[in-house]
N, C-alpha and C positions, 0 to 999 in steps of 0.2 A: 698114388705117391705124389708128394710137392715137394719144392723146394726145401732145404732145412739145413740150418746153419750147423757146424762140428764143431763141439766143445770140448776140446782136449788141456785135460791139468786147469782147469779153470781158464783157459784162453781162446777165444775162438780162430780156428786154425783153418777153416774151410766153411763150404760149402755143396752140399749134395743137391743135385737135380734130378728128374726120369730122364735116363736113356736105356733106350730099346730092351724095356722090361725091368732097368736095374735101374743101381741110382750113380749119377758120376760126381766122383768126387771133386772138384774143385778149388785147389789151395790156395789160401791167402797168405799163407805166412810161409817163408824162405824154408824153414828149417822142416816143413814138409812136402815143397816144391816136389820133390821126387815122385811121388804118388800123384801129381796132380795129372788127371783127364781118366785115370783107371776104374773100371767098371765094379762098382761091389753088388750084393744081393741086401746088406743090411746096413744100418748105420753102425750097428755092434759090429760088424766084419770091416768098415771102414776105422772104425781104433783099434780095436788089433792091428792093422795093419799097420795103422801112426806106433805103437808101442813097437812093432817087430822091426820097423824100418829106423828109430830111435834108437833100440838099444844094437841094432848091427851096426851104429854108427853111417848109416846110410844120407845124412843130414851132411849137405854142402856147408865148410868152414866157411866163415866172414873173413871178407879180406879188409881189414885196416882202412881207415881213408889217411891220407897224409897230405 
């Protein structure tokens, strides 16, 4: 296992490493901060998880700047 960027919807939203046999997912983008540091076994079990946490509406709102 290496390193390998996560391409969700045409955007890259993270980053997967090796930890301790899996791979951790590493978020780059806000709107899937939620999952970031959690352990998957695949890259395919790392988007599902982006879709399942997407449509629960799990994704922290933007606050405004003013």
């Amino acid at each position: 296992m290496q390193k390998q960027a996560v391409v969700f919807n045409g955007q890259e939203v993270g980053i997967v490493i090796p930890a301790e046999d899996r791979l951790k997912f590493i978020a780059v983008r806000f709107h899937v901060i939620g999952l970031d540091n959690r352990l998957f076994d695949t890259v395919t079990d790392v988007r599902r998880a982006i879709t399942e946490h997407l449509a629960a509406g799990s994704a922290p709102s933007a606050v405004p700047w003013h």
